[in-house]
N, C-alpha and C positions, 0 to 999 in steps of 0.2 A: 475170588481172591481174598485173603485174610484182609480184614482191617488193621491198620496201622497201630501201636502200641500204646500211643496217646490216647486213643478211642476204644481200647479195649479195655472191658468194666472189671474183666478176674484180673488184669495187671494192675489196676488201680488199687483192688483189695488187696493184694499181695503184697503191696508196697507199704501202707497204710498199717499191713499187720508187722510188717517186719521193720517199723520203723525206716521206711528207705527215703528219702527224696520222690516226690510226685515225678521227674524224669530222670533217666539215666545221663550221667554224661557223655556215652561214648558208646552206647548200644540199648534197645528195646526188648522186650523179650515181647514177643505173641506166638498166638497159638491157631492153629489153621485146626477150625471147624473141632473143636474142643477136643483133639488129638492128645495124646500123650507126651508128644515129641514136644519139646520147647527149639523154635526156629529165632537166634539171634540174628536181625538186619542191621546194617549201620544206614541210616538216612543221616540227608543234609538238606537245608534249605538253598535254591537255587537263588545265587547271587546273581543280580544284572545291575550293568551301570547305573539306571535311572531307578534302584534302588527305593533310594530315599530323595526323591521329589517330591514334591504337594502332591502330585495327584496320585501318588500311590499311597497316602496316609492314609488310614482305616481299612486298608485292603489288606485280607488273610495272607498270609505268607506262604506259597506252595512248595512244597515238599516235595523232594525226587528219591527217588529210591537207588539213583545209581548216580556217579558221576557222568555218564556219556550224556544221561536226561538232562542233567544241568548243566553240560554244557550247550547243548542243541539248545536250551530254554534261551542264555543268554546266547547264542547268535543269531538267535530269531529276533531277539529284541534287540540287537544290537544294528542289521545291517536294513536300511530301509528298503523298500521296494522297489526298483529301479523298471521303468517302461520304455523298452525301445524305439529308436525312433523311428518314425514309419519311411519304410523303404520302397520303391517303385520294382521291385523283381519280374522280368519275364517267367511265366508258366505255361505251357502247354495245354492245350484246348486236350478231351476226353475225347479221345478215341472212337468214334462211331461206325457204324457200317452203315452203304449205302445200302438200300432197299435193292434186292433183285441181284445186284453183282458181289456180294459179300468182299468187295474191296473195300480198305477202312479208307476213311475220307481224310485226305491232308489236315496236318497239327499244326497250326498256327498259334504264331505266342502271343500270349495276354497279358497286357499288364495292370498289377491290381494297384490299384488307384488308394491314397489313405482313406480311412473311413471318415475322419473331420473333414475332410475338402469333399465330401459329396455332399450334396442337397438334399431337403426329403424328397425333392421330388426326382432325382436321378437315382437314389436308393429304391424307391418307388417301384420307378421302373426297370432297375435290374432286377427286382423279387419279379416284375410281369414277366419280363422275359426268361427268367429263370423257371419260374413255374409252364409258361407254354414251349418250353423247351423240349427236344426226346426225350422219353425216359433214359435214364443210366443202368449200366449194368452193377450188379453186387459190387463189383470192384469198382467200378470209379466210384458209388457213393457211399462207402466205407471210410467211415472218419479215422483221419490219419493216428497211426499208435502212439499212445504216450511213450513207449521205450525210445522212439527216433529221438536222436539227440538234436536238441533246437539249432535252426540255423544262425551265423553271427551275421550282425546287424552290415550290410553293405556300404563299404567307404567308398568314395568317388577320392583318387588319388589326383592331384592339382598339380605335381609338379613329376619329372618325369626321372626314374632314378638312375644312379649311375650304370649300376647293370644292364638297363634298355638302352640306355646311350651308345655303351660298349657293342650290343648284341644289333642296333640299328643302324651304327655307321659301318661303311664300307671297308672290307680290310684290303690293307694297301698293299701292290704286289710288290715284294721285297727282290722277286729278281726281273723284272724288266727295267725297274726307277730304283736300283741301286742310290742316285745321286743324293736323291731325296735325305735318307739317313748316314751318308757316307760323303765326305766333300771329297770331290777327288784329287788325288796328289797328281801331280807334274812329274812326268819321266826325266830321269836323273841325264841330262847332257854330256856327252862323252867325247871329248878332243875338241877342240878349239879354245876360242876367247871365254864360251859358256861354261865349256868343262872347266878353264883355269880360274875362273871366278866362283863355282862351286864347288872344288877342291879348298881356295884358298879361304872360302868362308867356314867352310864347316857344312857347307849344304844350308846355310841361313840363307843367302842368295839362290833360287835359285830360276833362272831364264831358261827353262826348258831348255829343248833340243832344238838345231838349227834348222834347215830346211833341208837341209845333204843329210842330218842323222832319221829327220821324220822320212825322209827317202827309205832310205836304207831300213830304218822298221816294216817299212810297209813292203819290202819285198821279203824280209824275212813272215811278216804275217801270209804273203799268197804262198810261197813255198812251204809251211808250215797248215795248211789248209787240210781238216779233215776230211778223204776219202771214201767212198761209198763203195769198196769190189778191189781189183787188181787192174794196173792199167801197164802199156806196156810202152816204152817209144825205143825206136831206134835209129841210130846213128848211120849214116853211110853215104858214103864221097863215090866220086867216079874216079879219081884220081888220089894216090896216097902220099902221103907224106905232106901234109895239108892242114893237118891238126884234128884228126877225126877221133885217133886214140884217148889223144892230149884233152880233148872235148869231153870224152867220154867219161875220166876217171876225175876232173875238174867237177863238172857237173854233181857227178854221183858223190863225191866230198862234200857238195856244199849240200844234197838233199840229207845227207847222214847226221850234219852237223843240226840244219835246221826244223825237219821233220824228224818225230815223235815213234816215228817206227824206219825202222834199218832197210833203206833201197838196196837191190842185188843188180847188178851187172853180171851181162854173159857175153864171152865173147864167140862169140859165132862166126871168126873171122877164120875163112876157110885156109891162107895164107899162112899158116903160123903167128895165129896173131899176139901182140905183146901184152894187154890189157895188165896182167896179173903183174908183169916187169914194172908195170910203169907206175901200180898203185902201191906195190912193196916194195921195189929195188932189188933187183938184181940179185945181192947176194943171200937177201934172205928169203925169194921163192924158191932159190936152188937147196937152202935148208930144207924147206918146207917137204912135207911127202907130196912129189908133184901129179897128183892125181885133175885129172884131166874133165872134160865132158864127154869124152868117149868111155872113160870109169864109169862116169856116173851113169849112160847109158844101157850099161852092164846091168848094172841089179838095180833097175829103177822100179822094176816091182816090187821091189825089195824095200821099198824107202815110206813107211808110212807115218814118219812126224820129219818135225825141225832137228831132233838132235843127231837123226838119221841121216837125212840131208845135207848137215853140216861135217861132215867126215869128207864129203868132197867140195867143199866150198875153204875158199883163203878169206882172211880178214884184214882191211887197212883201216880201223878203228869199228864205226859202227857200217863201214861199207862190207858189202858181204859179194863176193867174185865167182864168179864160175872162170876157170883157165878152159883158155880153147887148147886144142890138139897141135904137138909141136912137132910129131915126125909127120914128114913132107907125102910120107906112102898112103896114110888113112887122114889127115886134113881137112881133104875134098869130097869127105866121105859121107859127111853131114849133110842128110834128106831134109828135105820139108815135113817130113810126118815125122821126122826124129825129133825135128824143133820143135815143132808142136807140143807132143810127148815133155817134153823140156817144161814148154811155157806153161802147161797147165799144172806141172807139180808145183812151179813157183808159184803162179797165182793162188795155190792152196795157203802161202807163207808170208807172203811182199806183197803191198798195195803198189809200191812204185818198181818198176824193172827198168834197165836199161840195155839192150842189145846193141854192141860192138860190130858191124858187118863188113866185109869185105868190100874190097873195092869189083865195084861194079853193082848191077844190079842183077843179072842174068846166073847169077850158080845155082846150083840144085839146092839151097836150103832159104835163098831170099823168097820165092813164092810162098812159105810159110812164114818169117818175120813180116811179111807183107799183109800178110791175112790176119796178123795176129796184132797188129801195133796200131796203137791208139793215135799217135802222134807220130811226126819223120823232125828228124835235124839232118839237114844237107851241109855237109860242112863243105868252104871252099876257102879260098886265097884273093889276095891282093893281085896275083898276075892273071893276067888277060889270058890266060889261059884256064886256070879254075875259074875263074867267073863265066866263060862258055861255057865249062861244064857244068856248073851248078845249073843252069837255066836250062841245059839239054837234058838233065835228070829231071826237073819240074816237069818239064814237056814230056819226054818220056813217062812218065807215073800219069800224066793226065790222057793221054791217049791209050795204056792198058788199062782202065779200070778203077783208078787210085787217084780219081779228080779230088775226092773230098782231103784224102791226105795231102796232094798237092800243095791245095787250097790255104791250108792249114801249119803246114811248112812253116820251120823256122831255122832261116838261112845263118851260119856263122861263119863269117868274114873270120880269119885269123889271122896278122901281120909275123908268120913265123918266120920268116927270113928277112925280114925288116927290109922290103924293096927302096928304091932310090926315089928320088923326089921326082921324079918324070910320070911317074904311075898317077894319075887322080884318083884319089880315092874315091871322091866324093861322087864321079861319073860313072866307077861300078856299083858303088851302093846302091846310084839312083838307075842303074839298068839290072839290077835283081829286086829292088825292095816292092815293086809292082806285082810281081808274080806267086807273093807269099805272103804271110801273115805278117812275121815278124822277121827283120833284118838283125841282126846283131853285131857288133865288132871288137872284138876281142884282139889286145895292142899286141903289140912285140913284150915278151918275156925271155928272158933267159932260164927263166926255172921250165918252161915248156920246150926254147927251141932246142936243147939240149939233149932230148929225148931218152933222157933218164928218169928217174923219179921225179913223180910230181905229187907234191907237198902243195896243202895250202900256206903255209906259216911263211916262206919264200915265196912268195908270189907278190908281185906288188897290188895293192890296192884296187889301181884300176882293173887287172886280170883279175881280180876274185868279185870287184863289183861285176864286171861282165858274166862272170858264170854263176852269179845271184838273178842277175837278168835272164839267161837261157834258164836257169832252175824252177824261175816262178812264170815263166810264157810257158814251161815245160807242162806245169801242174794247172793253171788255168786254161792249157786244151783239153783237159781230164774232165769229160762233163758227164 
């Protein structure tokens, strides 16, 4: 490498001859191995902080030939040495093989100890045991590369951080303990003293619901109960004119109003029966195109959705109707395997059904509402006369075959002719309510004994509590 400009003898004559200053201010000229070529450098003296200290006075000043050199010069002198602190790190024992089975022998961790906390004599003894140790192979005693980048020194953390907190506590379930993040509000009180004190507040007062409105919710929640399949109950008396119809189209109002999918009534009543009169009135099923269940028998393989189906069905809001047969020559014409036929297209469309049946139990198409119903409603009366019958139908259904339905029965008492105060009531209820699940009694109305239209919106209160009561003993036999 040429020597520096200062130190070169032909620079010094050159200068001398040419009258120039012994240094250049701002470049050297040398000459590399007495070349021809004249090479100009710029040098600098490398500055460091401690410069001009005492203990750097009399010392030559070093020279760098580049700025990158002068600056590494003063970061060297600038950052002290730093030694890290001695860390206890797990490492893994070297790999050996056992003699004979060339399985390696389990790695168990070590940890290396600092070298000031050992003794000479524990140092000692780890060179003894190190030296009468196996040999190693090439690779474990291959000193580690200088290229691996140094490990950082390990901190022991003391306090535990929000992230682990988060990640260690339990997450809370938001939908079983709603309560937890949500207070829950009070159901708004509707008629009485309750309702009139949180009307007149503003809903600032408010005294929930009474024990007649938490009544009444709770049978709106069983009728209202989600279903698992199609189920099916039917209606039927030994005797008519009784309130079986009135039962029928009642009931199926209230499961329309309260449940979340649309219940279908069929009336199956071999009789000419009125179903479809009673749930639309008279003069607007005679509008209607009066398409029948003998229609729909017609092209029932025909029918493969809802909107198909619904070409032979009538509507009294969300109640959906099958009309039975009104000429008196094909009526009685309705099989058991035709009903069948029937119930299983419904069940492809309606969780809840309701069949309408004639009086009696013996025509050619009850053996199939029989086979097919989940549930019976026996409708009867106040006089001594339906209340024989209703309990000669119980008996009867339990000696052919139909104990579980029997059993399960839910009788409705109907005061449709409003008898006279000589009748006990209280002596038939208590000589049917033994022989069935549930008794029901359903008062005198005029919106029913009238045997026109029936309307929920006219009916009084106690008749529509009552057919809230058969609606939800209807849906809680549905198991």
């Amino acid at each position: 490498m040429p020597d520096p400009a200062d130190k070169n003898p032909r620079a010094f004559a050159q200068d001398a001859d040419e009258g120039q200053p012994q240094l250049r201010r701002r470049r050297d000229l040398r000459r590399v191995d007495g070349a021809l070529t004249d090479v100009r450098t710029g040098t600098m003296p490398a500055v460091t902080p401690d410069s001009a200290s005492p203990s750097d006075a009399g010392q030559p000043i070093i020279r760098r030939s580049s700025w990158a050199e002068a600056a590494a010069a003063a970061d060297a002198a600038k950052s002290p040495t730093r030694v890290p602190a001695p860390t206890r790190r797990p490492s893994v024992a070297p790999v050996s093989f056992e003699p004979g089975t060339g399985q390696p022998e389990a790695a168990l961790p070590v940890f290396d100890a600092p070298e000031a906390a050992q003794s000479p004599a524990a140092q000692s003894t780890a060179s003894d045991v190190s030296t009468s140790a196996a040999p190693r192979t090439a690779v474990d005693t291959a000193p580690p590369s200088s290229d691996a980048p140094a490990e950082p020194p390990a901190f022991r953390r003391s306090r535990q951080t929000t992230a682990e907190a988060i990640a260690g506590s339990p997450m809370p379930d938001f939908i079983s303990t709603p309560g937890q993040f949500v207070r829950e509000q009070k159901p708004r009180p509707v008629g009485g003293l309750r309702g009139a004190i949180y009307s007149l507040t503003g809903g600032a007062w408010n005294l929930g619901p009474g024990s007649k409105q938490r009544q009444e919710d709770e049978l709106g929640r069983r009728i209202s109960r989600q279903l698992q399949g199609s189920y099916n109950t039917a209606v039927l008396s030994l005797k008519g004119g009784i309130g079986k119809t009135s039962t029928t189209v009642g009931v199926g109002l209230t499961l329309a109003e309260y449940r979340g999918d649309a219940p279908c009534a069929i009336d199956a009543n071999p009789d000419s029966g009125d179903l479809v009169e009673r749930a639309l009135g008279e003069g607007i099923y005679q509008q209607a195109s009066p398409r029948t269940i003998t229609d729909l028998l017609k092209n029932i393989d025909s029918i493969g959705s809802l909107t198909a189906l619904a070409r032979y069905m009538h509507h009294a809001g969300r109640l959906h109707l099958i009309a039975g047969e009104q000429d008196p020559e094909v009526s009685d014409s309705l099989t058991a395997e035709e009903y069948l036929r029937i119930r299983r297209l419904i069940s492809s469309y309606y969780s809840v059904a309701l069949t309408d049946c004639g009086t009696g139990v013996t025509h050619n198409a009850m053996s199939g509402i029989l086979q097919s119903a989940d549930n019976l409603v026996i409708a009867s009366g106040y006089a001594v006369s339906g209340a024989k019958r209703a309990r000669s139908t119980l008996q009867w259904l339990a000696h052919h075959g139909y104990e579980d339905l029997a059993r399960d029965a839910i009788v409705v008492i109907t005061d449709k002719d409003e008898v006279s105060s000589r009748v006990d009531k209280d002596a038939i209820e208590e000589h049917l309510s033994g022989i069935c699940r549930e008794l029901i009694s359903v008062p005198h109305d005029r919106g029913v004994a009238d045997g026109d239209l029936v309307t929920l919106d006219v009916l009084k209160p106690e008749t529509r509590r009552a057919y809230k009561e058969i609606a939800a003993a209807i849906v809680d036999g549905y198991r």
